[in-house]
C-alpha positions in Angstrom: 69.1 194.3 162.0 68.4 197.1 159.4 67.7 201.0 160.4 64.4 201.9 160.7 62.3 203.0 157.6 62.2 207.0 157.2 59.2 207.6 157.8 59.2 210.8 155.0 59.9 207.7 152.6 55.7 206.9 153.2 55.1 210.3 152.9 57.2 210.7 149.4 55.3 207.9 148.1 51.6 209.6 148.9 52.7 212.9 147.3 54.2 211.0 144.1 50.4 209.0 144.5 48.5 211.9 145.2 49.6 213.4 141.7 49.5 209.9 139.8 53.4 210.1 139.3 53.3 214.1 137.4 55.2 215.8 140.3 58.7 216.2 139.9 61.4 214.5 142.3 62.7 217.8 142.9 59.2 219.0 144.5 59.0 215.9 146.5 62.6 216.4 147.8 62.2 220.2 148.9 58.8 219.8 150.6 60.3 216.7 153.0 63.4 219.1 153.2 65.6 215.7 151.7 68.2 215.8 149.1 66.8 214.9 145.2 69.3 211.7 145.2 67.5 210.2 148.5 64.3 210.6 146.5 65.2 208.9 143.8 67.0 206.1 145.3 63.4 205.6 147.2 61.6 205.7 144.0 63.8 203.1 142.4 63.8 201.3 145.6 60.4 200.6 145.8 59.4 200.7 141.9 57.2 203.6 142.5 55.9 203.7 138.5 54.8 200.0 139.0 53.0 200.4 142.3 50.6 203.3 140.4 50.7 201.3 137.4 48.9 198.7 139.0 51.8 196.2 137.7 53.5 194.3 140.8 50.7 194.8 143.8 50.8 197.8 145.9 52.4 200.1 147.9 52.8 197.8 151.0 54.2 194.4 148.9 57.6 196.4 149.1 57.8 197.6 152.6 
């Protein structure tokens, strides 16, 4: 059985939603206090562009 999702993941995803994708990885990384790799690997992860693109469902089809 697999760790248990971080739960800053959810919150990295609302921020990057909140600003319809225009804030950089680098904000998002300092304000959860995680490093700017772990961001990014989340935001490939879960095809971030294509959730707020409205292309593949939402949010929660990649949970």
């Amino acid at each position: 059985m697999g760790r248990k999702r971080d739960p800053k993941r959810d919150e990295a995803f609302d921020l990057y939603k909140a600003s319809s994708g225009n804030i950089r990885l680098t904000d998002i990384a300092s304000q959860l206090s995680v490093s700017e790799g772990t961001v990014r690997g989340w935001k490939a992860k879960d095809k971030l562009e294509s959730s707020l693109a409205g292309e593949g469902g939402t949010y929660e089809t990649f949970q």
